[in-house]
Wavefront OBJ file of the C-alpha trace (Angstrom):
o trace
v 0.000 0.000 0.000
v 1.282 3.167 -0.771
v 1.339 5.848 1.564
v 1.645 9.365 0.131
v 3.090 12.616 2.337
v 1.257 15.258 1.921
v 3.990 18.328 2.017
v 2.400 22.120 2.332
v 1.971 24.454 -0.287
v 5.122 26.834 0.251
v 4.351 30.140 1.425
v 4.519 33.318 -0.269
v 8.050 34.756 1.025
v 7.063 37.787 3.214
v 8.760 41.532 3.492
v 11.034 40.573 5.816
v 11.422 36.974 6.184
v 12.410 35.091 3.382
v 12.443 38.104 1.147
v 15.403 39.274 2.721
v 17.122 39.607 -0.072
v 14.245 42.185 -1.699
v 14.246 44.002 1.714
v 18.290 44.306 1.812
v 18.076 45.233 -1.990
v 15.118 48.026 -0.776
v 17.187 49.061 1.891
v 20.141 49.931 -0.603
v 18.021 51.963 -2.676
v 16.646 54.052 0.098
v 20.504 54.790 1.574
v 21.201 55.524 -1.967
v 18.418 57.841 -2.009
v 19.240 59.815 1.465
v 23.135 59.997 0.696
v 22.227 61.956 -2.553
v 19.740 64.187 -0.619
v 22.671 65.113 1.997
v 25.562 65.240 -0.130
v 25.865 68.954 -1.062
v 25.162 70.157 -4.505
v 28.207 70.734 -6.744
v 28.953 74.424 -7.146
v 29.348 75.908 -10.437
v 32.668 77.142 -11.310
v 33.566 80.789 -10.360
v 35.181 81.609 -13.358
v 34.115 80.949 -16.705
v 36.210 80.014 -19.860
v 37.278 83.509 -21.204
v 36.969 85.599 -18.050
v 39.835 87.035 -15.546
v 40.030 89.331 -12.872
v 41.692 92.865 -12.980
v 45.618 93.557 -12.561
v 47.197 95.583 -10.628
v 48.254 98.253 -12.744
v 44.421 98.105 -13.938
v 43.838 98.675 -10.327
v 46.448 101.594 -9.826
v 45.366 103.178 -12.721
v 41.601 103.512 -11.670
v 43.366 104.682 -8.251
v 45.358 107.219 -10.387
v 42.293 108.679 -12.464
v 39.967 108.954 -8.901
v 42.646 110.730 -6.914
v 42.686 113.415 -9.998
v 39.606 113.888 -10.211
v 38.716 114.057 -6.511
v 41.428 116.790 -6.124
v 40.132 119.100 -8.850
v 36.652 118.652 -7.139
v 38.052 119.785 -3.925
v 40.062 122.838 -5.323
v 36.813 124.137 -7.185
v 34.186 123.571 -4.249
v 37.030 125.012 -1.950
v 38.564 128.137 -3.970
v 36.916 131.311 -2.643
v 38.646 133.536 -4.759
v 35.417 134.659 -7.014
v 33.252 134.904 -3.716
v 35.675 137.183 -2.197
v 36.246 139.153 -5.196
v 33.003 139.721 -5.411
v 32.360 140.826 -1.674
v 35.148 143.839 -2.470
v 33.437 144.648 -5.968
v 30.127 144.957 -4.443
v 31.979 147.060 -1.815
v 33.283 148.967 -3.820
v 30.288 149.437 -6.068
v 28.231 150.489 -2.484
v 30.256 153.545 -2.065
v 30.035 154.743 -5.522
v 26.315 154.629 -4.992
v 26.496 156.321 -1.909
v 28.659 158.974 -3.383
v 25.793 159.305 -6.506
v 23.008 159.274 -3.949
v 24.212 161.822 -1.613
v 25.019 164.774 -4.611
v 22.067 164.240 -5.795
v 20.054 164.917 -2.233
v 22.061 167.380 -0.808
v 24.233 170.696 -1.507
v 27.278 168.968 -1.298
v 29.373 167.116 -4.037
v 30.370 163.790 -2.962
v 32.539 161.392 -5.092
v 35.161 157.938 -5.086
v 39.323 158.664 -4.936
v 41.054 155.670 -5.932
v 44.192 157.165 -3.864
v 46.576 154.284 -4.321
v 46.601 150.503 -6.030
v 44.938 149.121 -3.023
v 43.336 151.871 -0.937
v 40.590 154.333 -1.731
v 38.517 156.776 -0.102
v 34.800 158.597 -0.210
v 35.382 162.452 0.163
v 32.594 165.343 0.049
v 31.844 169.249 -0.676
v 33.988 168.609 -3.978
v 37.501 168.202 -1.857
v 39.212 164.936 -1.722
v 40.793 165.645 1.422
v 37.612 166.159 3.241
v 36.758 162.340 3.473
v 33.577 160.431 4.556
v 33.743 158.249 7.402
v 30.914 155.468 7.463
v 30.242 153.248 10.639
v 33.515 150.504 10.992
v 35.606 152.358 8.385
v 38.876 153.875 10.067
v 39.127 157.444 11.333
v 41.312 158.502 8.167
v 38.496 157.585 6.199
v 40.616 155.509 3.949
v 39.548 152.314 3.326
v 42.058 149.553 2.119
v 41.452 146.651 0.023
v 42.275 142.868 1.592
v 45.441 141.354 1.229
v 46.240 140.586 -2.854
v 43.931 142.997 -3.538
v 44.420 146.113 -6.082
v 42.956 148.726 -8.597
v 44.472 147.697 -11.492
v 43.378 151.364 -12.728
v 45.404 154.442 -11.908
v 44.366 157.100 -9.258
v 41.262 158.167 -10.021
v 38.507 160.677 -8.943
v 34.842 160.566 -9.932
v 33.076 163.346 -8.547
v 29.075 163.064 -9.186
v 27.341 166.560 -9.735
v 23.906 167.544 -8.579
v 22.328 165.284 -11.646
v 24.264 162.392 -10.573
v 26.573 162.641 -13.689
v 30.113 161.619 -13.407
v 33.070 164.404 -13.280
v 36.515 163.673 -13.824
v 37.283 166.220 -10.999
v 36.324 166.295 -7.182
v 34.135 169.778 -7.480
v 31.925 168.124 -10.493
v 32.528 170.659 -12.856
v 33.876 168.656 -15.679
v 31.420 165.842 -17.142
v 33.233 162.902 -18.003
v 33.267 162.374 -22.324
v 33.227 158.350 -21.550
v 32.855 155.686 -19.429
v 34.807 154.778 -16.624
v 35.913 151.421 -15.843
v 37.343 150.697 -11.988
v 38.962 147.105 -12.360
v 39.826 144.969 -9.027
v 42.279 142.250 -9.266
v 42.471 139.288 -6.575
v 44.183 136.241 -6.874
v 44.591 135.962 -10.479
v 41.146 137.000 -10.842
v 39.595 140.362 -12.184
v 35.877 142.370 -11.582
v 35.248 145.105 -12.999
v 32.757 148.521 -12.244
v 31.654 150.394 -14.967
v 30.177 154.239 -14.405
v 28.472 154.699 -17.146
v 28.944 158.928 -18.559
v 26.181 161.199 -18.366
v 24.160 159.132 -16.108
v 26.300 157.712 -13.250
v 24.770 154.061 -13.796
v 26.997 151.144 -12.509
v 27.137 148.297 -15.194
l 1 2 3 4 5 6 7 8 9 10 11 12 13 14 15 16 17 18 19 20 21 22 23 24 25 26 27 28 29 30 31 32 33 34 35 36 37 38 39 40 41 42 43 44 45 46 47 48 49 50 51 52 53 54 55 56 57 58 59 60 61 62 63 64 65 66 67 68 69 70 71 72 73 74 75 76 77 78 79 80 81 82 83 84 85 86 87 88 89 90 91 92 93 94 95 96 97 98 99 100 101 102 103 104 105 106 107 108 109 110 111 112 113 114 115 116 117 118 119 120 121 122 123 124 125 126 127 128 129 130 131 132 133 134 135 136 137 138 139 140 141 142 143 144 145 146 147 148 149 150 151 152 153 154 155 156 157 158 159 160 161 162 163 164 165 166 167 168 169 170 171 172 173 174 175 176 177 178 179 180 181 182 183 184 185 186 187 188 189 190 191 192 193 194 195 196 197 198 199 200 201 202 203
């Protein structure tokens, strides 16, 4: 009589039993996976084909050009000269309107002496030695020009008559023919005062 064994069906290998190998084989793929998400990306190169930094002598030559050009900046927004100038011209040009004013509203003829290349004085009652004295002007009455400072005209005298004209002479009896031109000179620098004939305007 034969006597058959009946062996069971084998069973389906399980995650993590008999399918060891598929779970080790999983387990490689996920440690794949986690070492490429923590591995740091690969930077890009800093310097591409064709590209190069600058040299020195580049670099001390932009140096160069910006020192330059920062010291003629300075010298201009520093440089006075034309603001003082100015000051004295419009000093200058004060007094000769004074002089004008005062002929023309009293009995008196006033009038500018350019005495010397850097002083000057106002005088009245058509006599240069009898001199005006206005407040913080020295008891002489001659007033004197900052340092490097001058007339670059001569001596001159403009006496203004009743009318206001300008008169080569201090008792503004002789009507000056033509303009006259008082030039300042400071620092290299010139201004100039016209008084225009007939009518005493300043230009």
């Amino acid at each position: 009589m034969t006597t058959h064994t009946t062996h069971p069906a084998p069973r389906p290998a399980m995650y993590g039993e008999s399918g060891r190998g598929a779970f080790h084989a999983a387990d490689g793929q996920h440690a794949a996976g986690g070492a490429a998400l923590s591995s740091p990306a690969p930077r890009p190169a800093r310097w591409t084909a064709g590209q190069r930094g600058f040299t020195i002598i580049e670099v001390l030559a932009v140096l160069v050009i910006m020192a330059v050009i920062l010291a003629v900046a300075i010298e201009r927004v520093f440089d006075q000269t034309p603001a003082e100038l100015g000051g004295m011209e419009a000093s200058v040009r004060s007094h000769l309107r004074y002089a004008r004013t005062r002929s023309m509203n009293s009995d008196e003829i006033f009038g500018v002496q350019i005495i010397s290349a850097t002083t000057y004085a106002i005088f009245r009652n058509g006599n240069t030695a009898t001199r005006v004295i206005l407040p913080g002007q020295p008891d002489t009455g001659i007033i004197t020009l900052e340092d490097g400072a001058t007339f670059t005209t001569g001596a001159t005298i403009i006496g203004f008559d009743q009318w206001g004209r300008p008169c080569t002479n201090a008792a503004g009896t002789t009507p000056s023919t033509a303009n006259t031109t008082i030039t300042l000179g400071y620092l290299g620098q010139t201004a100039s005062i016209v008084v225009v004939r007939n009518t005493g305007y300043l230009q």
